[in-house]
N, C-alpha and C positions, 0 to 999 in steps of 0.2 A: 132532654130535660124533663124532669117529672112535677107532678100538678103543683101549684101552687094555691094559697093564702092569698087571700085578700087585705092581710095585713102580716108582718111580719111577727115570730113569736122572737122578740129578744131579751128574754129571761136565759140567764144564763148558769148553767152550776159550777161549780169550781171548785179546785183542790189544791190547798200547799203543802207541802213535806220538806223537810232537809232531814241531813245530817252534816259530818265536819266537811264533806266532801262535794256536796251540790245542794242546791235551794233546786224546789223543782214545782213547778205547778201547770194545771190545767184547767182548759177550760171548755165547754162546749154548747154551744147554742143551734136551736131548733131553725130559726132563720125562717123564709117563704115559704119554707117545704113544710107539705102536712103530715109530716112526719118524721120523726126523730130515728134515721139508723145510722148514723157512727158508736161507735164505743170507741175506748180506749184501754191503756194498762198503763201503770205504773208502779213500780215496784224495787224498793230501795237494796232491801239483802233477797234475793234473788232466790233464796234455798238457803236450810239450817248449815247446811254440807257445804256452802257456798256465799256465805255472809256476806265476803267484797263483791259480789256480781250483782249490779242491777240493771233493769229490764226496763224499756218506754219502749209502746207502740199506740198506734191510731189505725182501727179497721175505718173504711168508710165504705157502706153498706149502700146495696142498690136493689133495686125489688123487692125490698123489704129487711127487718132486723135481724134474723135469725141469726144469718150466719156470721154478722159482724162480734154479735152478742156473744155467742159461744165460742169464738176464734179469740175474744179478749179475756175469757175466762180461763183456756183450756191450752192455746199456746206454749205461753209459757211451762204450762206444766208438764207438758211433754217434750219441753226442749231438753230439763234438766235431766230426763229420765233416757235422751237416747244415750247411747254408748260413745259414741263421736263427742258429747259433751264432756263424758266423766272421760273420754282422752284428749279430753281438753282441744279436740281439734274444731272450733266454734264457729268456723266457717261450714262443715257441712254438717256440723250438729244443726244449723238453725236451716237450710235446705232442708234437710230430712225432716226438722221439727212441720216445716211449714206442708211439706208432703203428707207427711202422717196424719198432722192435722185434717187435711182435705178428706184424706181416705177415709178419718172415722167419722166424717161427716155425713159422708157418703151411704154411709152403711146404718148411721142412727138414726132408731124410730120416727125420731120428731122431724128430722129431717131429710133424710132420703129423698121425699119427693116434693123438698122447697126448690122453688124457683132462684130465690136469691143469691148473689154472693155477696163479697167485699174486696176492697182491696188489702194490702197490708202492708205495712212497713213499721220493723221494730229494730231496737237499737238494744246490743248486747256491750256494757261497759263494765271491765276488770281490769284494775291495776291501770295501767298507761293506753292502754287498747281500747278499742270502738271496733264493733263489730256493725253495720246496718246492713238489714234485708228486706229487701221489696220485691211486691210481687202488684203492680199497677202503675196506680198514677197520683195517689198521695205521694208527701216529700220531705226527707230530710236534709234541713242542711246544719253546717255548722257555723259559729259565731267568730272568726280567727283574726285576730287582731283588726276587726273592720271591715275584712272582708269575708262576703259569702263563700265558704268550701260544698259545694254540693254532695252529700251521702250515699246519694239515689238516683236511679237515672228510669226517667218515665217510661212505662211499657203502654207505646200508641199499635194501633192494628197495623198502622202503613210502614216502621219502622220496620227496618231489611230483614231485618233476624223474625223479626215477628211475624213478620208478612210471609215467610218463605215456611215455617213451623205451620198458621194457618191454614195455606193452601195446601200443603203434604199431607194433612190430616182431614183436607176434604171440605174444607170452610172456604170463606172470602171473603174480600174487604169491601164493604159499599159504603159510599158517604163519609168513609173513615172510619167506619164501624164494622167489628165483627159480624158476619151474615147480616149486616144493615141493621145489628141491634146494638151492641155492648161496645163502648167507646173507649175500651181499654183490652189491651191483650194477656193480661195474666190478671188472677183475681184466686180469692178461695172459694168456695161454693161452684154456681153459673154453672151445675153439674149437666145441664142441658146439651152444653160444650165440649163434651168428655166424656160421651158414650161409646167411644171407637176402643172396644176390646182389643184388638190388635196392636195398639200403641199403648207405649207407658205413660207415663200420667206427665212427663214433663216435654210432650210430644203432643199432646193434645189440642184442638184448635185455640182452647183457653188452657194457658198453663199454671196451676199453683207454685211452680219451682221457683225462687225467690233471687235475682242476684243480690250478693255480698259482697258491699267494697268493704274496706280495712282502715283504720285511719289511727295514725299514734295522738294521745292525748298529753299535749304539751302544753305549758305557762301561756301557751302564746289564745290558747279555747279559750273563751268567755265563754261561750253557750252554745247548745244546739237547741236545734227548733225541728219539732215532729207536726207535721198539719194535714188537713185534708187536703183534695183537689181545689175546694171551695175557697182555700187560700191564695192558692198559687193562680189560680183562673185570672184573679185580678192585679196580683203583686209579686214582680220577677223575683227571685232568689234575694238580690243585693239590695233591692228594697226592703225585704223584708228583713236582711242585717242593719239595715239603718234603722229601719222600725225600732229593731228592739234594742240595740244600742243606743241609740238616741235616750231610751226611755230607761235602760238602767245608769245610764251616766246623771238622769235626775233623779234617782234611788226610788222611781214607782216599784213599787213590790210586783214583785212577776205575775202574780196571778190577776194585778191590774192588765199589764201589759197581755197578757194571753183575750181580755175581755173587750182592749180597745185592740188591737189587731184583727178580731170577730168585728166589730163596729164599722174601723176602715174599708172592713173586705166587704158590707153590708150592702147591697144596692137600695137607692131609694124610692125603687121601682122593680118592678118584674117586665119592662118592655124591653129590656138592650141586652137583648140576646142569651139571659140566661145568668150574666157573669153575676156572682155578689148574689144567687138566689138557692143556694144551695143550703144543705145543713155546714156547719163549720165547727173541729175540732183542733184546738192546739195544745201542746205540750211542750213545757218549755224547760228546759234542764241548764241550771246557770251553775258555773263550776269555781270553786271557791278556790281550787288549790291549796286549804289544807290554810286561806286566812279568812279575815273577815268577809263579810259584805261591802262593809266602806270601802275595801279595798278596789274590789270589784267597779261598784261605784264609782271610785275614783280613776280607775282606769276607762274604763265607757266614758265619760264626761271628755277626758283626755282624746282618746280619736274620736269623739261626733266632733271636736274640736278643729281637729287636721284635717278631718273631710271636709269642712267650708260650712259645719253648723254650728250655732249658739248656742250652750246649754249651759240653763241655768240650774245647777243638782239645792233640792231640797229636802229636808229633811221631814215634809208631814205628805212629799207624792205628789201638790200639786203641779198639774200640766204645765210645761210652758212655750209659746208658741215658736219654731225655728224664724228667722229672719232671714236664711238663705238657702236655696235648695242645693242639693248634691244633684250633678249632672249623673247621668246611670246608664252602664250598659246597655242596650236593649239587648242584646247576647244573653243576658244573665236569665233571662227569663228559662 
C-alpha cells in the first residue's frame, strides 16, 4: 500500500459523451493516496478509417504517473496502426498493440529509466463484438440482463500460469508479491522486471502480454463497467452490477453513478487494511441499442425489481434508498 493523506482528496473530474449508440462516462478521484496515477481513455470513433470502432480503457499506475499517462495517450494509437488491426484480426492486433506499447516505452527518453508501471485493461467495440485486454489487476465487467459477465480475469503473482512464467524467468513470489514487491503479475512499464535479454518480452518475470476474452454484444448488455483495482478490493463483480443497475433504473446520469460508486468504494479511514484507500477510476459505457435512454431506464428499474429491490425511477436523479438487499455470491468477487 502506498503513503497516504491525512484526509482524503474527494474532488472528483468527470466526463460524459454519447452518441446513438452508448451514453458513456467517467470518472476519477485522487482518494488517500498523495497522489493521482490512474488515467484513462475513451474514445467514441476510434480512427477516421475506422468511425464504428471505439475504445475505453483505465491504466492504474503504481510508482508513479508516467507510465499510466503515456500508455492512455499512445495505446490506442498504435493499436490502429498494427497490421493485425487493418486485418481486422483484433485479438492479436490489441496483444501486439500492448507489446509494442511496452517496448517504446522502454526505449523513450523520458522514460527508460522510470521505475513505474501500470496496469491495463482496454475494451475494443465494433459492430456486435467486444474485444477486452488486460494485462493486471484492474477489471472489466459487463451489465447483462442483471447479471455480472466478467471481461477480465486478474493477473495475481501466485496464480499457476503466473507463478510458473515468474520462476522460469528467475523471479519469485514472497507475500504474494513479485520478488516481495509488485502485487500483480503482468503490468506495462515495472521495466525492472524485464531485463532478462534472453527471453521475449511475454516470458518476462512481469509480463505486458495482455489476455483477450471475446464477447458478442447482444439486446440482452445494458452496460460495462471499466475500474481500477481500488474498485473491485471492496466490491465483488455482482455487487457492482447491482450498483449500477440499481441506479440506472432510477435514470441517475452515469456520470453520477461513476462518482457515487468512488464514494461507496471510499474508506472512512485508512486503518483496515488498505481497502477503499486507494486512487479510484471508472468508466462506465451504457449501451442504447440504437433507442432511447428511458428505454434503458426502464429496463434497469425492471430487474433491480426481480432481484428483491425497490426502485423508485425519477426523473430530476434523486437517490432513493433500497428497502431490501440482494443476497450475493461471495464467488463473484
Amino acid at each position: 500500500m502506498g503513503q497516504t493523506l491525512s484526509e482524503p482528496i474527494t474532488t472528483k473530474e468527470t466526463t460524459s459523451l454519447r452518441n446513438a449508440s452508448v451514453t458513456v462516462a467517467s470518472s476519477c478521484m485522487q482518494g488517500w493516496r498523495v497522489s493521482m496515477e490512474d488515467a484513462h481513455q475513451h474514445i467514441l470513433e476510434l480512427s477516421p478509417d475506422d468511425p464504428e470502432a471505439s475504445f475505453f480503457a483505465v491504466f492504474d499506475g503504481h510508482g508513479g504517473a508516467k507510465v499510466a499517462q503515456y500508455s492512455s495517450i499512445h495505446l490506442h494509437k498504435l493499436l490502429v496502426k498494427r497490421p493485425e488491426y487493418i486485418q481486422q484480426n483484433y485479438p492479436l492486433a490489441l496483444q501486439q498493440a500492448f507489446l509494442e506499447c511496452d517496448r517504446t516505452m522502454k526505449v523513450a527518453s523520458e522514460l527508460k529509466d522510470e521505475m513505474a508501471g501500470c496496469t491495463a485493461v482496454s475494451v475494443l467495440i465494433k459492430g456486435e463484438q467486444i474485444w477486452c485486454a488486460n494485462a493486471g489487476d484492474s477489471r472489466c465487467i459487463g451489465g447483462v440482463g442483471g447479471k455480472a459477465v466478467a471481461l477480465s480475469k486478474d493477473h495475481k503473482p501466485n496464480n499457476k500460469k503466473e507463478l510458473e512464467r515468474i520462476t522460469n524467468a528467475g523471479g519469485f513470489v514472497e507475500f504474494n508479491r513479485v520478488n516481495g514487491n509488485l502485487a500483480l503479475s503482468r503490468a506495462l512499464g515495472d521495466f525492472i522486471f524485464k531485463m532478462n535479454e534472453q527471453l521475449p518480452q511475454n516470458e518476462q518475470i512481469v509480463s505486458a502480454e495482455p489476455d483477450v476474452e471475446v464477447a458478442e454484444l447482444t439486446e440482452e448488455w445494458d452496460f460495462l463497467l471499466i475500474a481500477c483495482d481500488g474498485i473491485w478490493d471492496v466490491l465483488s463483480n455482482q455487487e457492482v452490477c447491482d450498483f449500477v443497475t440499481a441506479r440506472i433504473g432510477r435514470n441517475l446520469d452515469p456520470s453520477r453513478i461513476c462518482e457515487e460508486l468512488m464514494d461507496r468504494c471510499l474508506a472512512p479511514d485508512c486503518q483496515v487494511g488498505g481497502l477503499g484507500c486507494d486512487n479510484m477510476t471508472v468508466v462506465l459505457v451504457c449501451f442504447l441499442h440504437g433507442g432511447p435512454w428511458t428505454r434503458l431506464v426502464s429496463r434497469c428499474a425492471s430487474l433491480t425489481s426481480k432481484a428483491g429491490q425497490v426502485v423508485q425511477p425519477t426523473s430530476n436523479g434523486e437517490d432513493e434508498e433500497e428497502t431490501q438487499s440482494v443476497v450475493l455470491d461471495p464467488s463473484d468477487k
